[in-house]
C-alpha positions in Angstrom: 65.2 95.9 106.4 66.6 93.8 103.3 69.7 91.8 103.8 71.0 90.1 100.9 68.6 90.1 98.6 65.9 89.0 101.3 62.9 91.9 100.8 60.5 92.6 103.1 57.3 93.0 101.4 56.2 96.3 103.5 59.9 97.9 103.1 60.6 100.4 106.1 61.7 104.3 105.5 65.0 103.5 105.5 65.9 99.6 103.8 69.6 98.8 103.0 70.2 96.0 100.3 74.2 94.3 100.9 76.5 93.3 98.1 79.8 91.7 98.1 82.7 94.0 97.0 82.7 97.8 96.4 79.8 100.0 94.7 78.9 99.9 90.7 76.0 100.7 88.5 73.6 103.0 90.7 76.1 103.4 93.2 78.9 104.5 91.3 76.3 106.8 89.5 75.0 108.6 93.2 78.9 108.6 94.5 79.5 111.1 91.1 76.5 113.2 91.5 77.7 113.4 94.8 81.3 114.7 93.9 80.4 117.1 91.6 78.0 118.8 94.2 80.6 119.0 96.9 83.2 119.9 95.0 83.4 123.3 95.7 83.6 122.4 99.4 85.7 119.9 99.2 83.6 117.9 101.4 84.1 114.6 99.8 86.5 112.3 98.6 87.4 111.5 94.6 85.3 109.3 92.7 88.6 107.5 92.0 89.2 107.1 96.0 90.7 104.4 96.8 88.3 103.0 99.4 85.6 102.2 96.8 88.1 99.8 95.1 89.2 98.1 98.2 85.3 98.1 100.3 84.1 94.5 101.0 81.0 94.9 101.0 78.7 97.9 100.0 75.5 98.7 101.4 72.4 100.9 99.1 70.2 103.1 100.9 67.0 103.2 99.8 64.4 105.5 101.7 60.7 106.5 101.0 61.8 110.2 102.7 61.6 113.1 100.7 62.2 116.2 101.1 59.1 118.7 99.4 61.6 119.6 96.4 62.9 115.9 95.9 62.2 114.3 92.7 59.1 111.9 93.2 58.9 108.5 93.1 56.2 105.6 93.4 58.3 103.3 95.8 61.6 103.7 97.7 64.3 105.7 95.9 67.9 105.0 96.4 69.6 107.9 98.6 72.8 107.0 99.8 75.6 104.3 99.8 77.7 102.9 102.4 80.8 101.2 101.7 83.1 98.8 104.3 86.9 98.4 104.1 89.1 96.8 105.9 92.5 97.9 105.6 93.9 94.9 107.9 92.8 91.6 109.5 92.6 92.9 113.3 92.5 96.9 112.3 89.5 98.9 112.3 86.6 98.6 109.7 86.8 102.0 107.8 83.4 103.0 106.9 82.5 105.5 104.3 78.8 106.9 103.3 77.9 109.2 100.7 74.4 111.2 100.5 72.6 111.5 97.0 72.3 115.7 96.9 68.2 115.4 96.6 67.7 113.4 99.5 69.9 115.8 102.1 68.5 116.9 105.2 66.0 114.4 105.7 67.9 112.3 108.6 68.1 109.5 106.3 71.9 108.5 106.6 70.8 108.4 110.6 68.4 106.1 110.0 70.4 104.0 108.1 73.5 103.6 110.9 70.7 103.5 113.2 69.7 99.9 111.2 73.5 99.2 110.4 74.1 99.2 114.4 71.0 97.2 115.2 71.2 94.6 112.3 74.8 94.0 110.8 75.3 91.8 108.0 77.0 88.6 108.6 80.0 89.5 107.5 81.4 92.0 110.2 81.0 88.7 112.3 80.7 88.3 116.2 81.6 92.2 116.6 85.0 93.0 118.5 86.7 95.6 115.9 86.1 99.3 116.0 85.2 101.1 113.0 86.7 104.2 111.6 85.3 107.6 109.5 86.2 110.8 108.2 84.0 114.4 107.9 85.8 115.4 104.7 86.1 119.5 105.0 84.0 118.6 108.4 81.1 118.0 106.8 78.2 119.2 109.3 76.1 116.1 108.6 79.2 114.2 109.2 79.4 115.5 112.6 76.1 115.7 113.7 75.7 111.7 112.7 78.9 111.5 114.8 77.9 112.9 117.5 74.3 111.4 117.7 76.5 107.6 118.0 79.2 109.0 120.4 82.3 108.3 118.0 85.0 110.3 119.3 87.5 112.3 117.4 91.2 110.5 116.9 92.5 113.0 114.3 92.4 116.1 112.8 94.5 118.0 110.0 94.4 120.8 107.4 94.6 120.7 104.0 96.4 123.5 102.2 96.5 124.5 98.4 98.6 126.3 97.0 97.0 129.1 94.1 99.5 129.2 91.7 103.2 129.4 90.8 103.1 133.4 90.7 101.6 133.4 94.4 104.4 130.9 95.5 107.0 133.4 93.5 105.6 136.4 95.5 106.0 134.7 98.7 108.0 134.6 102.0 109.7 131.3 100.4 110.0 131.1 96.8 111.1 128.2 95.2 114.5 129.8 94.0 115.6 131.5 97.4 116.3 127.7 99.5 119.4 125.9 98.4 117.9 122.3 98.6 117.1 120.2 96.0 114.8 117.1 95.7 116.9 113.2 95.6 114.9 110.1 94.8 114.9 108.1 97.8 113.9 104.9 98.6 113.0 105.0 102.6 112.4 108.3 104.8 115.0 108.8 108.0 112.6 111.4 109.1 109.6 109.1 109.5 106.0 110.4 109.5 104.9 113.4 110.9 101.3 112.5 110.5 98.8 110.1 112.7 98.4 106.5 112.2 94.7 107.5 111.2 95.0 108.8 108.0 96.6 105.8 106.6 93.1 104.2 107.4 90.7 106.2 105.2 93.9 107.8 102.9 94.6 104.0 102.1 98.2 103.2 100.7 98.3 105.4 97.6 101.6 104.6 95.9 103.7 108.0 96.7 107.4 108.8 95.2 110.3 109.6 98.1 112.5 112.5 98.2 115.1 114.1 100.3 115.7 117.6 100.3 119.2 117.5 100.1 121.8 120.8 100.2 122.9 121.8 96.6 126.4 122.3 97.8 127.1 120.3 101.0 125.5 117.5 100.3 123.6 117.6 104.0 119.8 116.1 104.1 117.6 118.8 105.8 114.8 115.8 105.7 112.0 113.7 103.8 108.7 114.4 101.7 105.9 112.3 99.6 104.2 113.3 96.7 100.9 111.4 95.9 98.8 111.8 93.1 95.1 112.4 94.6 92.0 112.4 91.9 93.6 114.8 90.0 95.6 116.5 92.7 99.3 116.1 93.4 99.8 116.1 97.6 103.1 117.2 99.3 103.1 115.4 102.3 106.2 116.5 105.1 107.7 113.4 106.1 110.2 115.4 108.7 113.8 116.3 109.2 116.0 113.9 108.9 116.7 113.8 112.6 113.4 112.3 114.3 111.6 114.1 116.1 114.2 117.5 115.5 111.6 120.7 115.3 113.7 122.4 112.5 112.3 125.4 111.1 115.4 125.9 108.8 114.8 122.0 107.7 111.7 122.4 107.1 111.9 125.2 104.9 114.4 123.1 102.8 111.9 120.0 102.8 108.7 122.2 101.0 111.5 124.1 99.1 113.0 121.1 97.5 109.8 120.0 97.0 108.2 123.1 94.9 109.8 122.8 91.8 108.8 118.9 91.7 105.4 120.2 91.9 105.1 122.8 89.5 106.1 120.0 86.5 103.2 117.8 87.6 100.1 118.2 84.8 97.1 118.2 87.1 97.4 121.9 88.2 96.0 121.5 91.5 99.3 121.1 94.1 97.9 119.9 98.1 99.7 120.0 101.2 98.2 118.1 104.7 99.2 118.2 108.1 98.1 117.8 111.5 96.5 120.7 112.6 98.5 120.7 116.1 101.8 120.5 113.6 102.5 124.7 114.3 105.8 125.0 112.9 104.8 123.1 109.3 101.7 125.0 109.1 103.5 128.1 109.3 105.9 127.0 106.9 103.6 126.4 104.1 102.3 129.4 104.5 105.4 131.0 104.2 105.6 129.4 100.7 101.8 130.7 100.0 99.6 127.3 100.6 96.2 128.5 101.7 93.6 126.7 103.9 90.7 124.8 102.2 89.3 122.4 104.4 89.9 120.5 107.6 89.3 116.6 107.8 88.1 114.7 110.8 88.6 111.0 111.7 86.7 109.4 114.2 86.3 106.0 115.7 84.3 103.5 117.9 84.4 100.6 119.4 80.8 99.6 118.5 79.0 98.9 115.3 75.8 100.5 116.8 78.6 103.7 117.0 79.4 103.5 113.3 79.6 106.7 111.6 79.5 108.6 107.8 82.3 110.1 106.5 80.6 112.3 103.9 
């Protein structure tokens, strides 16, 4: 194994070289072939995603394993990258690992958290913080590598999409039959109606405040988020503005406030999450049209040796 520049003359399969701060050059290159292969899936995160700015250090994988169709190469070839964030002093360590496409299926990214949890670089210290993941669209590798180091699950959502403006039109709750408007707000009553989790790996993407307040009365049904996402806009469901109040009416005035808001964005692609024991909202966006795409999975560990890819 090579830690911080310090190669070993006989490299193993599976040699990881450190770097202060997040990935560039080769990296950044094997994170985009990467996007553009899973896209379709949705099994990975934006090349813009914020964890590769904020990552502290950022490990490249390079392997002499090959599958019989991989591109050949006299010495070791670099197949993935793993990046470290931490989102707080004390908080987990969020981890994130991406998988060149032509080095897939060859058990490399298990060899590498294998080496990860046996050698860790200095700077994750005397050990003591857990370490966080997430299976984008529960990527099968993802879980299998999960479930080989015993990380167990702490949170699970859906994420919706919805078609296009004619689909939301021809549903159950089109944009012009609610009476609720979206109001610029600057804090959410409501609070947040999804795990702690997500802010770990989701990061704090800036994210404009409404309430869906009644055209005529005046009365706030409750509270939404949009975020801009690597070219997606989000809708995320903050909650009535009663805590805790399980509202269907409210919550069809929260995502029908919020439609019209969503149709001006640019980027085309409109997104909805929520928890995926959250029956009631889930039923509601799909009264307004939103369709499944993928399910995300966080887990976490107590243990470096436990740490885990999220893509």
């Amino acid at each position: 194994m090579s830690l911080h520049g310090r190669e070993l003359e006989d490299p193993e399969l599976v040699t990881l070289h450190w770097n202060d701060g997040g990935p560039d050059g080769q990296a950044l290159d094997l994170i985009a072939r990467a996007a553009r292969a899973d896209a379709e899936m949705s099994f990975g995160p934006d090349l813009r995603h914020p964890s590769y700015e904020r990552a502290f250090l950022t490990a490249q994988v390079y392997t002499r394993l090959r599958r019989w169709n991989a591109p050949r190469a006299k010495g070791p070839a670099l197949a993935a990258v793993i990046t470290l964030t931490s989102p707080s002093e004390r908080g987990p360590i969020v981890i994130d690992a991406v998988v060149d496409p032509d080095f897939r299926s060859t058990g490399v990214i298990t060899a590498a958290f294998e080496t990860l949890g046996q050698s860790p670089p200095e700077q994750l210290g005397a050990g003591g913080r857990s370490v966080a993941a997430c299976a984008y669209g529960s990527h099968p590798a993802a879980l299998r590598t999960a479930n080989r180091f015993g990380a167990q699950v702490s949170a699970v959502r859906d994420v919706l999409v919805l078609p296009s403006k004619d689909d939301n039109l021809r549903s159950r709750l089109p944009s012009g039959s609610v009476h609720f408007r979206a109001v610029p707000t600057g804090n959410a009553v409501g609070g947040e109606r999804q795990q702690v989790a997500w802010r770990l790996v989701d990061g704090d993407t800036p994210r404009a405040l409404y309430a869906a307040t009644h055209r005529e009365t005046g009365d706030v049904a409750g509270f939404f988020a949009l975020q801009d996402r690597g070219g997606a806009t989000r809708l995320v469901v903050l909650g009535p503005s009663v805590p805790d109040a399980e509202d269907e009416t409210a919550l069809r005035g929260i995502v029908g406030a919020a439609l019209p808001l969503l149709w001006d964005r640019e980027d085309g692609i409109v997104e909805a999450v929520v928890e995926q024991t959250d029956v009631l909202l889930v039923e509601t966006l799909r009264s307004a049209a939103f369709q499944h795409d993928r399910t995300d999975i966080v887990f976490e560990s107590d243990l470096v040796r436990k740490t885990i890819p999220s893509s």
